[in-house]
C-alpha positions in Angstrom: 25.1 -15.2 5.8 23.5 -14.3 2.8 20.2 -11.6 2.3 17.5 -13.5 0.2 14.4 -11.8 -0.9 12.0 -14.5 -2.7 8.5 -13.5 -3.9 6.0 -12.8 -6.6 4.2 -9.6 -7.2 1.4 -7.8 -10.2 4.2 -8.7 -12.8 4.8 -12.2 -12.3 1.7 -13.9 -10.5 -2.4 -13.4 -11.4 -4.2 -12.0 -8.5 -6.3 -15.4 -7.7 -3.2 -16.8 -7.1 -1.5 -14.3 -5.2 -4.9 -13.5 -3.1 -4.1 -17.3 -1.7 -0.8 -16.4 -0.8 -1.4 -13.4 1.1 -0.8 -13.1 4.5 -3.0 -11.4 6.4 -1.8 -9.3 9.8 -3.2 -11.8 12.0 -1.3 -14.4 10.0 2.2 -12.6 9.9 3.7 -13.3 13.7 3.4 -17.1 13.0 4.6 -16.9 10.0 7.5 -15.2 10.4 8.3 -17.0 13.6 7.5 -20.0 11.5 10.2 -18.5 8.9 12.5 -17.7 11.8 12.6 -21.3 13.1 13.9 -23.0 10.1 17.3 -24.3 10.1 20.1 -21.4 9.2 17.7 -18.9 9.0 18.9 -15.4 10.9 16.7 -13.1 10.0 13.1 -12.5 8.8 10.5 -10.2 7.3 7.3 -10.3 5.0 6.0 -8.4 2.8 2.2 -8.8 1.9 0.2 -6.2 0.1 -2.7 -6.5 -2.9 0.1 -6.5 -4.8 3.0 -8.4 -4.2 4.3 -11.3 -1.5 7.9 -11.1 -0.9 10.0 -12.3 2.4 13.3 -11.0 2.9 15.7 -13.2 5.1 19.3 -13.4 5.8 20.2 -17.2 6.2 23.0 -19.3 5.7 21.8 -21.4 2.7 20.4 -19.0 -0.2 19.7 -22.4 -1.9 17.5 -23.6 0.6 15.6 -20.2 1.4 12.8 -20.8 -1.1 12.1 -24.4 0.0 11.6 -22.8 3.5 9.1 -20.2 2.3 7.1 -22.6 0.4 7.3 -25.1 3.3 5.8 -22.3 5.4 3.5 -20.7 3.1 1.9 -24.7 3.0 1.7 -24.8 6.4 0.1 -21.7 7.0 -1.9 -20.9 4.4 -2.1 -24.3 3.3 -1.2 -23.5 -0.5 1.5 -25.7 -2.2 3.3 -22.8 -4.6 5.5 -25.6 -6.2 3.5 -25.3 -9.9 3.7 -21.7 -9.7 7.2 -21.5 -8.3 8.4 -20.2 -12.0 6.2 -17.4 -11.1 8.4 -16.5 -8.2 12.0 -14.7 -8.0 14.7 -15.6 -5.7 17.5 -12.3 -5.3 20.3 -12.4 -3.3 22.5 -9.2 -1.6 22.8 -6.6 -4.0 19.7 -7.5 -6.7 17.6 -8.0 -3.3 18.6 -4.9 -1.5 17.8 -3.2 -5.3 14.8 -4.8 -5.3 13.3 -3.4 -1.6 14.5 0.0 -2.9 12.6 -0.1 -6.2 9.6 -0.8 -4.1 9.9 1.6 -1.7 10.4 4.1 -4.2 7.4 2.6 -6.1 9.4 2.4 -9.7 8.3 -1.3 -8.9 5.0 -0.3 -7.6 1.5 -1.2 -10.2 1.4 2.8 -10.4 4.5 4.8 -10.5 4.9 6.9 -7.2 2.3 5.8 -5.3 2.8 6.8 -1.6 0.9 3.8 -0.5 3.5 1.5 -0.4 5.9 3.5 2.3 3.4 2.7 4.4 3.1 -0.9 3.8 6.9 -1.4 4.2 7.1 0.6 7.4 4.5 -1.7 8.7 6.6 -4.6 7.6 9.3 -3.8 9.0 7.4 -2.8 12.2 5.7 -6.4 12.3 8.8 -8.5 11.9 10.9 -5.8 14.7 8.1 -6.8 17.1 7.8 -10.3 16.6 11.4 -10.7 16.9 12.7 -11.6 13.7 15.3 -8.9 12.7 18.7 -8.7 13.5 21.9 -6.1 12.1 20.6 -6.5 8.3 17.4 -6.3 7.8 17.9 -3.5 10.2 20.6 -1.7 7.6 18.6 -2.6 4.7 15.1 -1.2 5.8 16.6 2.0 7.4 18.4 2.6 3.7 14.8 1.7 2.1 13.4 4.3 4.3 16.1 6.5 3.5 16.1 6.3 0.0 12.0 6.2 0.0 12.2 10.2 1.4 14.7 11.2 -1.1 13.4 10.1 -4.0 10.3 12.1 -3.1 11.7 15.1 -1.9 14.6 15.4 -4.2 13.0 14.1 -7.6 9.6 14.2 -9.5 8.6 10.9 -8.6 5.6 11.6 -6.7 4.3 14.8 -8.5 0.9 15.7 -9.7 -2.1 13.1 -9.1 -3.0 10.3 -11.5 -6.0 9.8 -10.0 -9.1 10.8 -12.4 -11.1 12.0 -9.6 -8.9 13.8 -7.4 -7.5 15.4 -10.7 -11.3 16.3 -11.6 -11.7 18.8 -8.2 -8.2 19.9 -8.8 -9.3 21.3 -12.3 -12.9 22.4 -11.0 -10.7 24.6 -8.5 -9.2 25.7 -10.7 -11.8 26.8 -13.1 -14.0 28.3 -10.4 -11.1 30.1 -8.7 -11.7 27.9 -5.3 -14.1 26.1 -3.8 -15.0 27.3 -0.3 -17.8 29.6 -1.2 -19.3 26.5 -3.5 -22.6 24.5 -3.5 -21.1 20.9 -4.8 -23.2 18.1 -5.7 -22.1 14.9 -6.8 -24.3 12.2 -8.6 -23.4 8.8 -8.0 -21.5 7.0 -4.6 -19.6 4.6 -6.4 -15.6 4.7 -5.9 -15.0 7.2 -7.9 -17.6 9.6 -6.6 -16.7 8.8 -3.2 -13.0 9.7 -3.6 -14.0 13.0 -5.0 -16.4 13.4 -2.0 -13.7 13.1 1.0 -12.0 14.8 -1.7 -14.2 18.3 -1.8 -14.7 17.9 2.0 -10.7 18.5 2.4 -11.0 21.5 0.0 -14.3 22.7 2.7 -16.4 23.4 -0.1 -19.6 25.6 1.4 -21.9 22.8 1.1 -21.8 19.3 0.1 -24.7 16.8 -1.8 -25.1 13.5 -2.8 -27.5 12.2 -5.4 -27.5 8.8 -6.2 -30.6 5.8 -7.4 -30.4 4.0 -4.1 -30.7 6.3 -0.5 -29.1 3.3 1.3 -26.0 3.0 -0.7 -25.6 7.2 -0.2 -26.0 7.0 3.6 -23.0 5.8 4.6 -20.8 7.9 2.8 -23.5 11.3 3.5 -22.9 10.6 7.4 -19.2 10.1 7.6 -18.9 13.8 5.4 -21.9 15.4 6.6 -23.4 15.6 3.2 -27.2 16.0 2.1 -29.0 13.0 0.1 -30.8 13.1 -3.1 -32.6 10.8 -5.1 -32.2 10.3 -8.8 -35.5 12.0 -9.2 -34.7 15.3 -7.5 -32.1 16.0 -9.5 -33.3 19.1 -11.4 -34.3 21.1 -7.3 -30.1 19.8 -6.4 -29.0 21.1 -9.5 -30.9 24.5 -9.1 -28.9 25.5 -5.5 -25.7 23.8 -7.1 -23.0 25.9 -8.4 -20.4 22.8 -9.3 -21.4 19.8 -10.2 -19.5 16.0 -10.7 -21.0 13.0 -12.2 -19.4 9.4 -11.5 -22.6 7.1 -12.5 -23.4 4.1 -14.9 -27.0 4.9 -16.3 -28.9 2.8 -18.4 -30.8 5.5 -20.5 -28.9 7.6 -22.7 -28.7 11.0 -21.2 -29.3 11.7 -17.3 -29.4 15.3 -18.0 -30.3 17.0 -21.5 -29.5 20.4 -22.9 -33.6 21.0 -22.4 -33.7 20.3 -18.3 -30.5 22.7 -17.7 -32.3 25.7 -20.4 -35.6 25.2 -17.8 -33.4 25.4 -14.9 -31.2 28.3 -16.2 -34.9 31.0 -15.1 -34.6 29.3 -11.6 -31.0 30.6 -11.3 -31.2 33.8 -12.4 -28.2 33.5 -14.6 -25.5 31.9 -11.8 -22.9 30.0 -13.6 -23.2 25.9 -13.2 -20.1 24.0 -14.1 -20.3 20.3 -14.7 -17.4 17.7 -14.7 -19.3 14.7 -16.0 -16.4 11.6 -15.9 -19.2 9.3 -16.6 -18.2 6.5 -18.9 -20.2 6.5 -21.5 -21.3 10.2 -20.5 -24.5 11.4 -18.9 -24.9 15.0 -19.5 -26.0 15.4 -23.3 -22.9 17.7 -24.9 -25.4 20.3 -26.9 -25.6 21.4 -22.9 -22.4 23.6 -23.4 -24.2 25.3 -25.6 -25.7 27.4 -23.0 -24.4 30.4 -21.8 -24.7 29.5 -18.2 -23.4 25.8 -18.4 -19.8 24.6 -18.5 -19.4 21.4 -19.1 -16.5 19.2 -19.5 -15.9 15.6 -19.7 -13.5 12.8 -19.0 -11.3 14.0 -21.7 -10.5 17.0 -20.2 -9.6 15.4 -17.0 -7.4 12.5 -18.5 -4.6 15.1 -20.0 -3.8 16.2 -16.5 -3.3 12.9 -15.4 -1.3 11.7 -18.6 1.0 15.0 -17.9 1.0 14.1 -14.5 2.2 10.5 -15.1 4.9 12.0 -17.6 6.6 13.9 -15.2 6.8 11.0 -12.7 8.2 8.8 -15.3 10.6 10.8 -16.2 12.1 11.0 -12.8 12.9 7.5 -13.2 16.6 7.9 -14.5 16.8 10.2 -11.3 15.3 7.6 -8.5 17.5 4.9 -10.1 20.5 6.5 -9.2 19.6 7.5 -6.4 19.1 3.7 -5.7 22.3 2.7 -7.1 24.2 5.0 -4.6 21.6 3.5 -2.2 22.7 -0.2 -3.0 26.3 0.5 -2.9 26.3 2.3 0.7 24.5 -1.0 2.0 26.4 -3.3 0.7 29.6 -1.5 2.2 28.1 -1.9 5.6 26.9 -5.2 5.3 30.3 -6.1 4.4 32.0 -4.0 6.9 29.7 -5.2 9.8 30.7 -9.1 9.2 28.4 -11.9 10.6 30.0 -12.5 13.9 30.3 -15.7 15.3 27.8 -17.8 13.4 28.8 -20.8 14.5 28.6 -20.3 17.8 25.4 -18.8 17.7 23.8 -22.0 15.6 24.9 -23.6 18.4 23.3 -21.8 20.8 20.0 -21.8 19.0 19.9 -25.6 18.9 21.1 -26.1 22.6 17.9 -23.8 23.5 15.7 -25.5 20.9 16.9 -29.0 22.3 16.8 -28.2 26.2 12.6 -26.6 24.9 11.8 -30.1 23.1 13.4 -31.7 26.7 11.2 -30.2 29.1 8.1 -30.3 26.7 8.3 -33.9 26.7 9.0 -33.7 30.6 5.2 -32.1 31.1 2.5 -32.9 28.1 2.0 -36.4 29.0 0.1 -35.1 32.0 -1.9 -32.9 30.1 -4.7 -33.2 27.9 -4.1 -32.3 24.4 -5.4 -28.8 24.6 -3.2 -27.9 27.5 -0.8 -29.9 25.5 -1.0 -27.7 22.7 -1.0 -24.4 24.8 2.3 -25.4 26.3 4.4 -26.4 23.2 3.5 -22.8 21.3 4.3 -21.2 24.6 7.6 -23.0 25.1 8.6 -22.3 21.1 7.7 -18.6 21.4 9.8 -18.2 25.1 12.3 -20.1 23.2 12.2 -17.8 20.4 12.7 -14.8 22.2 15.4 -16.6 24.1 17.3 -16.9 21.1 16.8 -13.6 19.3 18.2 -11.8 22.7 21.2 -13.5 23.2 22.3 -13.9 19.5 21.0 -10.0 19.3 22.4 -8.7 22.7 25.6 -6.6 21.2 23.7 -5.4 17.8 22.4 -1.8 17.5 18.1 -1.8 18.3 16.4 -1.9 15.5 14.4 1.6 15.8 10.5 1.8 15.4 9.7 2.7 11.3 7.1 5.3 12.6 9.6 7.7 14.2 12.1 7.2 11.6 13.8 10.7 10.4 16.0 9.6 8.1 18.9 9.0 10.7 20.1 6.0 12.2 22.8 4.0 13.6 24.8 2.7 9.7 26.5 6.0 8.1 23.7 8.2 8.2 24.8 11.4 6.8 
């Protein structure tokens, strides 16, 4: 039996085409059943995210694997793949089991160290253990991913910092203003950006919260779900008077939102209280002669982007570190997987098509006496009984594949 992983991800496939190929949660039991039924096929799991579509299966014909996926791919997302298939990679044992690691450690991921994706391969791995697709590998070679994913974050550099420009932007306000718990915050704008820093201030429990933004209905929904207060575009001098930290995310059409003139009128009406502004408005909204004044700091998106470029520096150069860390990773794997042995495979292809023969027999006994929804009803039931029939007796003397969400690191293969 060999370990397969075939896909495409960011690097090799546009998103148009990989938004057709996506499987959706719904979508995933049948398909990996679907995957599961094919001839020599062990072992199945997908994985789908924004970014990348890649099934892992251990199977007895590693030329045939990608002929199955596309086969089942057609059938249920009714996309033929064959002119893209250049676009696709086909691994086997060691490059595949690399692969899985890279991605759990995100050194394969669009953004190096993202967190994201250890969730997304948990709930992979979860899907596939409870639709009944994973057997003795898969289950080695996701508890190493999971493994190797908490290392390289708790033992390297990987994940340090943010790179995000507006969590990085209420990081350096904090900083500037020595904490935020005592402060009035408004933010101008509800587009993504703004909104991150929003849920973003509400975690730091600033003292008060306010959104200001052109359209009251497009500010409501995120107002509610942090308790903030609404302004319009027009009462932004009054919200700028109680703030004492402000953050502008907003496309505007005119060339200045605020001038140096507005913030010198407003400066009486705060009897001298200190206003920063973080304006990471692209092109910028706050007129820069604004600094000028004693009682205004203002800074930009080019004060925020250095954090993040340092930030992403110190990730990258973790990689070396992570890498070996998979290579050790890839070596202890492939020691088990060829210590463990397959079994006896031919005995249990024979028992899967005794059990898929006797199904088709007693279908055929029945349908003709039902219509053809009933039918229908009683040829996915019989494959899915069937189905679980065969994982549990071919599966009966394996270690159980343990749920992803309780995982600590231990686990049945040479944990240490």
């Amino acid at each position: 039996m060999t370990l397969v992983l075939y896909g495409a991800n960011h690097k090799s496939l546009d998103v148009d085409r990989r938004e057709q190929i996506a499987v959706s949660e719904a979508e995933l039991p049948s398909c990996l059943t679907r995957l599961y039924e094919q001839p020599g096929i062990r072992e199945a799991a997908l994985l789908s995210t924004c970014n990348r579509v890649e099934i892992l299966l251990v199977c007895s014909s590693a030329v045939e694997a990608p002929k199955f996926v596309r086969s089942v791919l057609r059938e249920i997302k009714a996309v033929d793949i064959r002119p893209w298939q250049d676009s696709f990679y086909c691994l086997h044992e060691r490059e595949a089991a690399r692969h899985l690691f890279r991605v759990i450690t995100s050194l394969d991921a669009l953004v190096v160290g993202e967190v994201e994706i250890v969730r997304q391969v948990k709930d992979a791995y979860r899907q596939a253990v409870d639709t009944g697709t994973t057997g003795p590998v898969l289950n080695r070679l996701f508890h190493e991913a999971f493994r190797i994913g908490k290392q390289a974050r708790s033992k390297t550099q990987i994940g340090a910092g943010t790179v995000s420009v507006s969590v990085a932007a209420v990081e350096m306000a904090a900083r500037l203003c020595d904490g935020l718990a005592d402060k009035r915050t408004l933010v101008i704008g509800a587009g993504k950006m703004a909104t991150q820093i929003m849920r973003y201030l509400r975690k730091r429990e600033v003292r008060s919260l306010t959104v200001a933004n052109r359209t009251r209905e497009n500010a409501l929904p995120i107002a509610e779900e942090l308790d903030a207060s609404i302004a319009g575009l027009h009462e932004i001098e009054p919200a700028l008077a109680e703030a004492d930290l402000a953050f502008l995310s907003l496309q505007y059409a005119n060339r200045y939102l605020i001038n140096r003139t507005q913030l010198q009128a407003l400066d009486r009406h705060r009897n001298g209280r200190p206003l920063v502004l973080i304006d990471i408005s692209v092109p910028r909204i706050v007129e820069a002669q604004a600094d000028d004044l004693s009682s205004v700091a203002l800074y930009s998106i080019e004060s925020v982007s250095p954090i993040v470029d340092a930030n992403y520096d110190r990730r990258l150069m973790a990689v070396p570190q992570v890498e070996e860390l998979i290579e050790t990773a890839v070596e202890r794997f492939a020691e088990q997987h060829v210590r463990s042995g397959d079994g006896d495979e031919p005995g249990r292809e024979r028992l899967r098509d005794r059990l898929h023969s006797v199904c088709k027999e007693e279908v055929a006994r029945w349908e003709h006496s039902l219509d053809e929804r009933n039918a229908g009803e009683l040829r996915r039931f019989a494959e899915s009984l069937t189905q679980r029939m065969i994982h549990t007796a071919t599966h009966a003397h394996e270690p159980p594949a343990s749920s992803p969400r309780n995982y600590t690191g231990k686990h049945d293969w040479g944990a240490e």
